[in-house]
C-alpha positions as CSV (number, residue, x, y, z in Angstrom):
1,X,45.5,144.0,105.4
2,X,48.8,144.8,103.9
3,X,48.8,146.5,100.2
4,X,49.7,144.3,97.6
5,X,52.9,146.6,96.0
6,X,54.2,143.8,94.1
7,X,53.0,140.7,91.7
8,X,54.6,137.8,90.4
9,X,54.1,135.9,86.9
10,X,55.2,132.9,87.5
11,X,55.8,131.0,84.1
12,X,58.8,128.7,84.6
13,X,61.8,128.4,83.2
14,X,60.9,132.6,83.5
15,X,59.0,134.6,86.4
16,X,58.0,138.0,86.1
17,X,58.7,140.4,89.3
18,X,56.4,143.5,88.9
19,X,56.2,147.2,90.7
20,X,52.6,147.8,91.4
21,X,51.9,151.2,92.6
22,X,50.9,152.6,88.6
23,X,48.9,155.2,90.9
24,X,52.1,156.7,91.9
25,X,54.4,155.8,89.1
26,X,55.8,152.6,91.2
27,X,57.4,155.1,93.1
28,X,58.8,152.7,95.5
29,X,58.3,152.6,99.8
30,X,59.9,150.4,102.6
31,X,56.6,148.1,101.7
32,X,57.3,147.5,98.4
33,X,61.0,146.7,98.9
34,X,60.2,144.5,101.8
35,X,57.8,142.6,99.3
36,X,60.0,142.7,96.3
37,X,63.0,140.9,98.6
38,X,60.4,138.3,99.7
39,X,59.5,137.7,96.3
40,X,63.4,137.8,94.7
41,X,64.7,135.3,97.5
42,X,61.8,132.7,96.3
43,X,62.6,132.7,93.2
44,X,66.4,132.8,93.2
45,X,66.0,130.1,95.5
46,X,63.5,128.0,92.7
47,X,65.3,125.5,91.2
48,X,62.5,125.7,87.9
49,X,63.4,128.9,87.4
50,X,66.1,130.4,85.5
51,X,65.4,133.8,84.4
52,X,63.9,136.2,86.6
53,X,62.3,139.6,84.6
54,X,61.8,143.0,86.3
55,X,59.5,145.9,85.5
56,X,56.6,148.0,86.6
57,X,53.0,148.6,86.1
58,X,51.5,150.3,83.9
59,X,53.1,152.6,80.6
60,X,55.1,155.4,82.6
61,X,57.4,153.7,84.6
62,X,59.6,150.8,85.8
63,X,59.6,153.3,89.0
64,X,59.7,157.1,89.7
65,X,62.6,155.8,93.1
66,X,61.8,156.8,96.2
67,X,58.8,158.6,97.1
68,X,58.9,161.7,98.2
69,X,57.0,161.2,101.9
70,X,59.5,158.7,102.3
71,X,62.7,161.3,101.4
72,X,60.6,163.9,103.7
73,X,60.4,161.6,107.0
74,X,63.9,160.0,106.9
75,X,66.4,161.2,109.7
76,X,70.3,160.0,110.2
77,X,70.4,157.3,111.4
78,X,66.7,155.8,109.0
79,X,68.6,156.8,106.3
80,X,71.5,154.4,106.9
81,X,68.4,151.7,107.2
82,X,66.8,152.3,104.1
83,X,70.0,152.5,102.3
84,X,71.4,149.0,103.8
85,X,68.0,147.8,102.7
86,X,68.0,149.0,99.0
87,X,71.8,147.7,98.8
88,X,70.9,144.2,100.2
89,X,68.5,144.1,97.5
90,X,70.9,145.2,94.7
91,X,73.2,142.8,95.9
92,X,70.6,139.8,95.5
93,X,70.1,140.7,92.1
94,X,74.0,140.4,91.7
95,X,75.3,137.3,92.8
96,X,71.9,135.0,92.2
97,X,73.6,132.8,89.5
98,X,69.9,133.3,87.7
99,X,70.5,135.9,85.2
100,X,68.1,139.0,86.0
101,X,66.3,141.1,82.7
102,X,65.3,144.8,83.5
103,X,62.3,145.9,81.2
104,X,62.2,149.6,81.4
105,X,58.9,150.3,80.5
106,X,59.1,154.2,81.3
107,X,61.0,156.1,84.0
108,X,63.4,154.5,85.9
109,X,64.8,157.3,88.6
110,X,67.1,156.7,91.6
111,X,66.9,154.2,93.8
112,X,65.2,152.1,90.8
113,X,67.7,153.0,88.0
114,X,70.1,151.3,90.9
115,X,68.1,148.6,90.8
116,X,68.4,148.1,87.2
117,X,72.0,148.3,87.2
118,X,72.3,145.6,89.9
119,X,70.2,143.1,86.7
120,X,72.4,141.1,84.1
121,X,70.6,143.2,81.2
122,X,68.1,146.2,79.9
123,X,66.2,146.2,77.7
124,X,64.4,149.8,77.2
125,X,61.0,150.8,75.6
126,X,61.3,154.0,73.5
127,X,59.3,155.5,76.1
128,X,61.7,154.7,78.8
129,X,64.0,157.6,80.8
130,X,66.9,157.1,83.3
131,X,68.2,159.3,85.5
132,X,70.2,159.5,89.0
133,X,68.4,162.9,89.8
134,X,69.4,162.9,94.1
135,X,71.7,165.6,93.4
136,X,68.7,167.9,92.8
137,X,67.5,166.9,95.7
138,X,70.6,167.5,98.0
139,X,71.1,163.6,98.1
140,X,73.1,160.9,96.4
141,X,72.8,157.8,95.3
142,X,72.0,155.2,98.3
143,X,71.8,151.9,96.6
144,X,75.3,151.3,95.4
145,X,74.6,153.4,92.1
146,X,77.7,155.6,92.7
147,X,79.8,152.1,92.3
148,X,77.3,150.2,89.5
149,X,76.9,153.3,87.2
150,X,81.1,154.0,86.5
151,X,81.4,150.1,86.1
152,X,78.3,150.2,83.1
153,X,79.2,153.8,82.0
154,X,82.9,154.2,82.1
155,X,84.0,157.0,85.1
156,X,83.7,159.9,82.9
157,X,79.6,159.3,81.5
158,X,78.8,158.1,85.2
159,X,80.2,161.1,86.8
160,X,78.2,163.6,84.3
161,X,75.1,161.5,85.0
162,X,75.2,161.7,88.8
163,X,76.8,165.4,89.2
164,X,74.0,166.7,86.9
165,X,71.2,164.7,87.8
166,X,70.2,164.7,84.4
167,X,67.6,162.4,82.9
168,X,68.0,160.9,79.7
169,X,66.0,159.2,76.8
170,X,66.6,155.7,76.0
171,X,67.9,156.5,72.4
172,X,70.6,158.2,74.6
173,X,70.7,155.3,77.1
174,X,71.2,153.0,74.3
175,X,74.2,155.4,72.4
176,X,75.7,155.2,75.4
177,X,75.6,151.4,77.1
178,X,73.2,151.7,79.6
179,X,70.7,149.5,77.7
180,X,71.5,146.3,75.7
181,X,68.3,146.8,73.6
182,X,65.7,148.9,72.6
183,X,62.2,148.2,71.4
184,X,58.8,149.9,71.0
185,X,56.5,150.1,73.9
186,X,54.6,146.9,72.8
187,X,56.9,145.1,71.9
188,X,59.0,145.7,75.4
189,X,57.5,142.2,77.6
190,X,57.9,140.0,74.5
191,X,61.3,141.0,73.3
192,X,62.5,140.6,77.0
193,X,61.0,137.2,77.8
194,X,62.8,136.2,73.9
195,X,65.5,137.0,75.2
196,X,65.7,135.7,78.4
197,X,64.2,132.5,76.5
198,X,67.3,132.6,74.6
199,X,69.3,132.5,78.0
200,X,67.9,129.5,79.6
201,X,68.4,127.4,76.9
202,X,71.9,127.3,77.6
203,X,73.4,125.7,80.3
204,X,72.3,127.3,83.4
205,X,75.2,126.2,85.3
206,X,77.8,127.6,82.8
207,X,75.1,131.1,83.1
208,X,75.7,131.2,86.0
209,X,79.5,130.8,86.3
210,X,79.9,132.9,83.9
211,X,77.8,136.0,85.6
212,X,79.5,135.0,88.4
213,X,83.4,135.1,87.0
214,X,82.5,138.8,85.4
215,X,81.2,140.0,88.9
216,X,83.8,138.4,90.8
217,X,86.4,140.5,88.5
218,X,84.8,143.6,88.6
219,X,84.7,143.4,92.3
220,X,88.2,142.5,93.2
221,X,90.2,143.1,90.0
222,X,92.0,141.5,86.9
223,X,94.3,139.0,88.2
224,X,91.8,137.2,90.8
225,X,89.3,137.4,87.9
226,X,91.0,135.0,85.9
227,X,92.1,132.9,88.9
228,X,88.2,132.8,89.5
229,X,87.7,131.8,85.7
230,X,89.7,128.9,85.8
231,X,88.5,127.6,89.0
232,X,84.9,128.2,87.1
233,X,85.9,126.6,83.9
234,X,87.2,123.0,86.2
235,X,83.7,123.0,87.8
236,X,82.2,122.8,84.5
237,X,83.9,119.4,83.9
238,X,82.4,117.8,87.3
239,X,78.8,116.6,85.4
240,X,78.6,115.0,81.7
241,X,76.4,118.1,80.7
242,X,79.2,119.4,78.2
243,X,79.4,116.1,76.9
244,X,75.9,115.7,75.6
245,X,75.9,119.4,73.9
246,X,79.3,118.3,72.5
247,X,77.6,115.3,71.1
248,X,74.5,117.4,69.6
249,X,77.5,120.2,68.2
250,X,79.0,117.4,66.7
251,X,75.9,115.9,65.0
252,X,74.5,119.1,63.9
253,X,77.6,119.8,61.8
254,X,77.1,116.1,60.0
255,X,73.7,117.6,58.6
């Protein structure tokens, strides 16, 4: 029987994706991201949820990245597999129009740092470190992080980050933009799921567009970006949704 690596909560409008190897710090094998896509395609694909929450077992880590057996036994051309794999995932996270929460519950190293810089947001226990450390290794990022980090960081941070390999706290993580939040260990679950709470009572379709537009921009630069807005803002006006919150807006301010 296969090993269980990761395990859902599944609480619509939210769902909780966790790394389960605490044993090994959620250090992450081609098992555990060949269970983690099955599980993100289901629920991007689930129309009750909207949010979609990431993290790992246990109080050390979202996830050490790759482990090290895995590094060890890769050749050429496996190499090229596991890193179309990893990117396939990152890219998932990126264009569902569900907006994706990281809660970085300890380390979270290479290939999973990438993976929380493909999510909408991060929120960051005190106890949580991030670091691209491949250099040290005689690697480099192979999830897309050399693209993700400058676009989060700004070139100058990103390049420090991935030349050194260093591994920062989240107090720095927060100074510097890497993080949108930062909380105490206990409160790390709840303050995510508030937030994400916060999220879903909007209008997912306007979520959505909007995640979408700011990708779309990044991607391919300023000009089609807004081109891409405004063919995002028409859509909004194709259901009566923005009518009713109108009408709500409207009689809130009578009060």
């Amino acid at each position: 029987m296969t090993e269980q690596y990761v395990e859902v909560d599944y609480a619509p409008p939210l769902a909780t994706i966790f790394f389960s190897r605490p044993e090994v710090l959620n250090a992450y094998n081609e098992e555990l991201l060949d269970q983690f896509k099955k599980e993100a395609v289901e629920l991007f694909s689930d129309k009750q949820i909207k949010a979609v929450i990431l993290t790992g077992r246990g109080k050390k880590a979202f996830s050490v990245g790759a482990d090290l057996e895995l590094l060890e036994d890769l050749d050429f051309h496996n190499a090229e597999r596991l890193a179309d794999k990893g990117k396939a995932i990152c890219d998932l996270i990126e264009k569902t129009e569900k907006v994706v929460l990281a809660a970085v519950n300890g380390h979270a190293l290479g290939g999973a740092m990438e993976i929380t810089l493909a999510c909408d947001l991060r929120i960051a226990s005190t106890r949580a470190r991030f670091g691209q450390p491949e250099v040290t290794l005689g690697l480099i990022p192979g999830f897309s992080g050399t693209q993700r980090l400058p676009r989060v960081l700004g070139i100058g941070r990103a390049k420090e980050l991935l030349f050194t390999g260093n591994i920062i706290d989240a107090e720095e993580a927060f100074e510097i933009g890497l993080v949108n939040k930062l909380v105490t260990p206990r409160d790390l679950l709840k303050e995510t799921k508030n937030m994400a709470n916060r999220i879903t009572k909007q209008s997912s379709e306007a979520v959505g567009l909007i995640k979408n537009a700011i990708n779309y921009g990044y991607c391919h630069g300023c000009e089609e970006g807004k081109e891409f807005e405004t063919n995002s803002f028409k859509k909004c006006f194709k259901n009566e949704e923005h009518i009713e919150r109108i009408k709500k807006m409207k009689e809130s301010l009578k009060k």
